[in-house]
C-alpha positions as semicolon CSV with decimal commas, in nm:
position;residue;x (nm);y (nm);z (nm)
1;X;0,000;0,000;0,000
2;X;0,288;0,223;0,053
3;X;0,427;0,195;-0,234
4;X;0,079;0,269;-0,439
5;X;0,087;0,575;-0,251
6;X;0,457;0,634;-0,320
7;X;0,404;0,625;-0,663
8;X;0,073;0,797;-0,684
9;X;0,264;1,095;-0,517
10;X;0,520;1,082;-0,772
11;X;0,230;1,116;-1,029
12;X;-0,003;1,373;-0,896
13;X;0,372;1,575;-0,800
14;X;0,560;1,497;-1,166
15;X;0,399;1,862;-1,334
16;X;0,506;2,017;-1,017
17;X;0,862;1,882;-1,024
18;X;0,927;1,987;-1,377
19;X;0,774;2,315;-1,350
20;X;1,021;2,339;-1,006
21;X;1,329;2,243;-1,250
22;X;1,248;2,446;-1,570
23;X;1,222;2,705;-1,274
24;X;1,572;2,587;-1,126
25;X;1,758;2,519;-1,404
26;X;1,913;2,859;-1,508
27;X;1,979;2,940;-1,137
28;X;2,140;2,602;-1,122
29;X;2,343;2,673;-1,488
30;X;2,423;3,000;-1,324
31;X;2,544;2,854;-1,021
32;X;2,779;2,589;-1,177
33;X;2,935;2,809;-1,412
34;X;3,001;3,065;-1,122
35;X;3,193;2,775;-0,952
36;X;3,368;2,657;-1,252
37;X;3,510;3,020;-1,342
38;X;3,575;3,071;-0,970
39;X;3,789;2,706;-0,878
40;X;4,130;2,767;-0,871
41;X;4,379;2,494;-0,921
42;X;4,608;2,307;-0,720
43;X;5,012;2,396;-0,730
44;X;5,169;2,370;-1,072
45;X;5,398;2,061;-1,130
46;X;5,719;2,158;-1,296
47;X;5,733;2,120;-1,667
48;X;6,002;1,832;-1,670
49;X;5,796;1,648;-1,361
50;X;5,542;1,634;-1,618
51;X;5,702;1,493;-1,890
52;X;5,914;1,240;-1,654
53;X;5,592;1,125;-1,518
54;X;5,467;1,018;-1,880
55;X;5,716;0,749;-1,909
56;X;5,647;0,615;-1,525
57;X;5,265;0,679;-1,426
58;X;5,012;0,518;-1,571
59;X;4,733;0,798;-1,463
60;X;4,959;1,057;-1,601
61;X;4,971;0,902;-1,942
62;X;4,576;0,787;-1,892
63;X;4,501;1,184;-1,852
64;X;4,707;1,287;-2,144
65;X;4,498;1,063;-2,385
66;X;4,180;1,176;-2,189
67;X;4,264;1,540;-2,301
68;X;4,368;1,466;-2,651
69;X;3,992;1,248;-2,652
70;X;3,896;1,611;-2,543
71;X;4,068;1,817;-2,804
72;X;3,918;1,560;-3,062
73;X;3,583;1,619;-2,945
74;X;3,619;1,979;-2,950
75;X;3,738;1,978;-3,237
76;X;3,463;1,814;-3,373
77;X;3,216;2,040;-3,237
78;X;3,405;2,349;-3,398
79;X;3,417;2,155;-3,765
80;X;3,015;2,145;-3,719
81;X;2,944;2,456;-3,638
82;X;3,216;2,570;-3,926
83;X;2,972;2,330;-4,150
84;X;2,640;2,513;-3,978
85;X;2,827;2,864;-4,074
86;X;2,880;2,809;-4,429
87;X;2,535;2,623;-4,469
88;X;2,372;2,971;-4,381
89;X;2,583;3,129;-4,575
90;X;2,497;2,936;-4,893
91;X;2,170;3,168;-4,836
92;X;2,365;3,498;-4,893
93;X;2,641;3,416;-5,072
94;X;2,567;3,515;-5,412
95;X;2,440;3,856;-5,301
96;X;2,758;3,922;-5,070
97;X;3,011;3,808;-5,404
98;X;2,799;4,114;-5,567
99;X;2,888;4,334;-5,254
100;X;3,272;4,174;-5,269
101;X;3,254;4,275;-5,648
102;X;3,163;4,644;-5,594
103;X;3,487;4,803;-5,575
104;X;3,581;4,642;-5,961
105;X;3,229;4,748;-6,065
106;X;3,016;4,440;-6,022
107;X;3,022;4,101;-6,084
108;X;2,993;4,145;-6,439
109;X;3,364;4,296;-6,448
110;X;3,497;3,959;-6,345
111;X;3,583;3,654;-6,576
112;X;3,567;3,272;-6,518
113;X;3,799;3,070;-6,726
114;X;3,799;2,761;-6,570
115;X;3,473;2,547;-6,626
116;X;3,433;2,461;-6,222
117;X;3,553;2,854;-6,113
118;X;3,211;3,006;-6,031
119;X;3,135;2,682;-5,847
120;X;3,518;2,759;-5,635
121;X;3,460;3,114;-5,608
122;X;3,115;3,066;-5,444
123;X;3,266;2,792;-5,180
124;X;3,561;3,057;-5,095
125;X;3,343;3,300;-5,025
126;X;3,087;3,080;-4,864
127;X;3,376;2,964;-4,632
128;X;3,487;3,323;-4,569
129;X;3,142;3,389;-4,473
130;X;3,091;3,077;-4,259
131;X;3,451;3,170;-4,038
132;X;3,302;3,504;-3,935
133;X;2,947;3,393;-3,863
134;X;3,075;3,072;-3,643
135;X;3,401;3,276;-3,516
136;X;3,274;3,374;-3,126
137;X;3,128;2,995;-3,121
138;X;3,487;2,828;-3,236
139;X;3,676;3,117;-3,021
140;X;3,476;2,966;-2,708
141;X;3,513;2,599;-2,792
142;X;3,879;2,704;-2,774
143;X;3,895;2,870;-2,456
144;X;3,656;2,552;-2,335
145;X;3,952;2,321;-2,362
146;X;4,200;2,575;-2,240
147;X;4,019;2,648;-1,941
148;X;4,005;2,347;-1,717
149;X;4,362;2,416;-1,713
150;X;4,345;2,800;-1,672
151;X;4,380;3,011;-1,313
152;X;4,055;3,149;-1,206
153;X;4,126;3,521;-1,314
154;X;4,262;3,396;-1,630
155;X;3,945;3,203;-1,724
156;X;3,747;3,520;-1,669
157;X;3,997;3,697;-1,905
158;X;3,970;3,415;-2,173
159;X;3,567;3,447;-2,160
160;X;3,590;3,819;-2,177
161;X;3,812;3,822;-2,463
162;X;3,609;3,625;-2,681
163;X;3,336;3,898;-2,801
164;X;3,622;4,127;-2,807
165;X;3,796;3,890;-3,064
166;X;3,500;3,912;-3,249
167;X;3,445;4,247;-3,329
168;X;3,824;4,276;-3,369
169;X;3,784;4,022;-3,680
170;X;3,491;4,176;-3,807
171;X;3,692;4,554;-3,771
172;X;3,987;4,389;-3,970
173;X;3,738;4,257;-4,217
174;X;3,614;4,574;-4,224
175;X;3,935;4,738;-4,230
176;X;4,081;4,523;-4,527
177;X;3,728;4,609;-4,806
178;X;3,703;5,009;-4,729
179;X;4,025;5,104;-4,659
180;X;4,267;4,853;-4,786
181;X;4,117;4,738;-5,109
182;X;4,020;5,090;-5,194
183;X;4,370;5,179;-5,176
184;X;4,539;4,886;-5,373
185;X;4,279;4,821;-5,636
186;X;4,377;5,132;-5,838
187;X;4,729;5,122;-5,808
188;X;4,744;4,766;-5,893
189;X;4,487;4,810;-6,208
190;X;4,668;5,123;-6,332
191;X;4,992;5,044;-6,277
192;X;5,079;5,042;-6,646
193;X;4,850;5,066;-6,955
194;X;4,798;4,682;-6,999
195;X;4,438;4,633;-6,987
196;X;4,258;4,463;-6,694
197;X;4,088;4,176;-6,745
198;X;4,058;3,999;-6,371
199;X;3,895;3,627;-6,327
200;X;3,697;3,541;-6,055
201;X;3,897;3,300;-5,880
202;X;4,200;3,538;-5,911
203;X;4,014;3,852;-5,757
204;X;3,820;3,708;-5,460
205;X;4,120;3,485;-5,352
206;X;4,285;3,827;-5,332
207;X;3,980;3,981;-5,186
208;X;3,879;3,702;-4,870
209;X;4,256;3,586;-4,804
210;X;4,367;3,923;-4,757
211;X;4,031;3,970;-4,532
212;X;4,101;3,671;-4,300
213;X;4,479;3,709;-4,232
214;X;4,407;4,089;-4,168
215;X;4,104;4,006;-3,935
216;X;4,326;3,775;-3,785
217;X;4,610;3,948;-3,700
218;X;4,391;4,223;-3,579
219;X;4,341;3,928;-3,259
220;X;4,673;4,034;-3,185
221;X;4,653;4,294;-2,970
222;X;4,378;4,140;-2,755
223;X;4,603;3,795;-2,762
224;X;4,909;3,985;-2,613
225;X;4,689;4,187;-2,317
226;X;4,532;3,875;-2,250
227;X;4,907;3,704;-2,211
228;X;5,028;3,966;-2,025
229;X;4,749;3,939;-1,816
230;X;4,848;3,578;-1,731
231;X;5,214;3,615;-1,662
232;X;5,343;3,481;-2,006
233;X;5,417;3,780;-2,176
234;X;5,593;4,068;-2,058
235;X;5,626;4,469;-2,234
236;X;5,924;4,476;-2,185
237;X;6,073;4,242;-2,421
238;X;5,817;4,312;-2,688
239;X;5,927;4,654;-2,659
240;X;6,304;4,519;-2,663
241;X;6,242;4,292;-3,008
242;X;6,062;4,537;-3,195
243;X;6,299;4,533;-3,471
244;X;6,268;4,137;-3,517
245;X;5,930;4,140;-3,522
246;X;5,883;4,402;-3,787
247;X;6,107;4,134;-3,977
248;X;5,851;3,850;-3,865
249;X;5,579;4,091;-4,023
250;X;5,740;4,151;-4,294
251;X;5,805;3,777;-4,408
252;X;5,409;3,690;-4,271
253;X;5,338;4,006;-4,461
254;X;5,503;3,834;-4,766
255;X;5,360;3,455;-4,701
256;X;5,014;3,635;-4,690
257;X;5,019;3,823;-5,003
258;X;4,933;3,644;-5,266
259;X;5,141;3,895;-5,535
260;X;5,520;3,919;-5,505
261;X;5,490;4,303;-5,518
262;X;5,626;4,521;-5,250
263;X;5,271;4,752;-5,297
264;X;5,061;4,491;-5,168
265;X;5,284;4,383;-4,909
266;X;5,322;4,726;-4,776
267;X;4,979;4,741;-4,738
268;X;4,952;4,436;-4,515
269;X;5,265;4,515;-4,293
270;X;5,114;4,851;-4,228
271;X;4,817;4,759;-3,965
272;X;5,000;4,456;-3,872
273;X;5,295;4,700;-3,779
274;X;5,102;4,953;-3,632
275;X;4,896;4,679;-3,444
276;X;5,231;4,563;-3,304
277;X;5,275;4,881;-3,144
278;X;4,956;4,957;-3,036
279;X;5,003;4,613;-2,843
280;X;5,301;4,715;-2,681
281;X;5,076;4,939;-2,541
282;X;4,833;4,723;-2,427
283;X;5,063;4,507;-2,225
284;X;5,179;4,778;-2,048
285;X;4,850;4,855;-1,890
286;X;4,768;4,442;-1,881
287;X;5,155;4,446;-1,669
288;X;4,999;4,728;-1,440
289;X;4,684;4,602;-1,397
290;X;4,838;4,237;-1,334
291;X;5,082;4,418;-1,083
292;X;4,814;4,533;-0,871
293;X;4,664;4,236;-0,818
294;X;4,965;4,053;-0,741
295;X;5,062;3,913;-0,340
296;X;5,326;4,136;-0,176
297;X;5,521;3,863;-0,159
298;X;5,554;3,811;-0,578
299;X;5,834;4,009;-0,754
300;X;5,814;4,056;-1,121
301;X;5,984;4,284;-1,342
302;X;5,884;4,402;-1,640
């Protein structure tokens, strides 16, 4: 008889209980994720314990293949979404190849040679398209792996940073069509008097790799406060190897561009120079900021 009651409880209670848990649930979400940004970790093992424990602890080399099973599945996730992104973007794409197309006049400007080249063009573009749209979702799957291994403070920063490194992309996008591409289009199309004639496949490869490496190396800035905010990066030295890393521009600058001219790779070291510098800057406030917030006891110098 108890148990007929029991269960009859259960019943009569069951649209109760779920209204109680649709009720809970975000409070509970809220709640976990609060304690998940908030847990800090035990003491660091030394780099070389790590490595030495590989070779003699079974658990050691057991959590190593549980975090690569990790990275797998995240990297799963992100190839989805990337398919999701440029899915959508199958909706727009023709229309946004027009937009691409404006600064040469139109689509109707642009030649295709090859018999599959439209069909190529629209997947580039589609891809392009399909990066920006899924970027915040593959920027968190990213700092979802990182951050089981992350500080407290420097899981907040990670989470922070990610619609910041969104709207940097989309700014160097942005960047790269009405101020770039403005620029460069003339001088490379009146160079000499040798009539233009541009194909598809040669113009928007131009057009979206130029957009991507641009809106990706705008991250940079963002990347370094967000290392100096950690403790891996300090000003100092990237004020102190300024000069080598206006050569490592310039070499990206020339593995990016896909002409061998010095014009268009000008035009590429230019924000990535300036965004260099404007870096520096950046860690020097991230250094303060992370000096503040240090224990009496630490010493760090810049």
């Amino acid at each position: 008889m108890n148990n007929f009651f029991r269960a009859l409880w259960r019943v009569v209670t069951l649209p109760f209980r779920l209204i109680f848990s649709i009720i809970a649930f975000p409070f509970r979400a809220l709640r976990h994720i609060g304690q998940f940004l908030n847990e800090e970790l035990p003491e660091d093992r030394p780099l070389i314990d790590t490595f030495s424990s590989l070779a003699t602890e079974e658990a050691t080399r057991a959590s190593l293949w549980e975090h690569v099973d990790a990275l797998r599945m995240h990297l799963l996730r992100v190839v989805i979404a990337l398919a999701l992104g440029v899915g959508i973007s199958f909706y727009f794409t023709v229309p946004l190849m027009g937009y691409l197309a404006v600064p040469v006049g139109g689509l109707e400007n642009l030649q295709a040679i090859e018999v599959t080249e439209e069909v190529g063009v629209f997947m580039r573009v589609a891809l392009t398209s399909g990066i920006a749209i899924m970027l915040p979702y593959i920027a968190f799957e990213i700092w979802l792996f990182a951050a089981p291994g992350l500080r407290a403070r420097e899981r907040k920063f990670g989470l922070l940073g990610i619609p910041l490194a969104t709207i940097l992309f989309l700014i160097g996008i942005a960047f790269t069509f009405y101020i770039l591409l403005p620029a460069a289009l003339p001088f490379l199309g009146g160079f000499t008097e040798i009539e233009q004639s541009w194909t598809a496949r040669d113009y928007f490869g131009f057009v979206t790799g130029l957009m991507i490496w641009i809106g990706l190396f705008f991250e940079f800035p963002l990347v370094i406060y967000i290392l100096t905010s950690i403790g891996l990066v300090k000003p100092k030295v990237l004020a102190q190897q300024w000069r080598l890393a206006i050569i490592i521009i310039a070499i990206l600058a020339a593995a990016i561009t896909p002409t061998i001219d010095p014009v268009n790779m000008g035009l590429v070291m230019l924000p990535m120079s300036l965004l260099y510098f404007i870096s520096i800057g950046l860690s020097y406030v991230a250094y303060a900021g992370r000096r503040r917030n240090m224990p009496e006891t630490e010493t760090d110098s810049p």
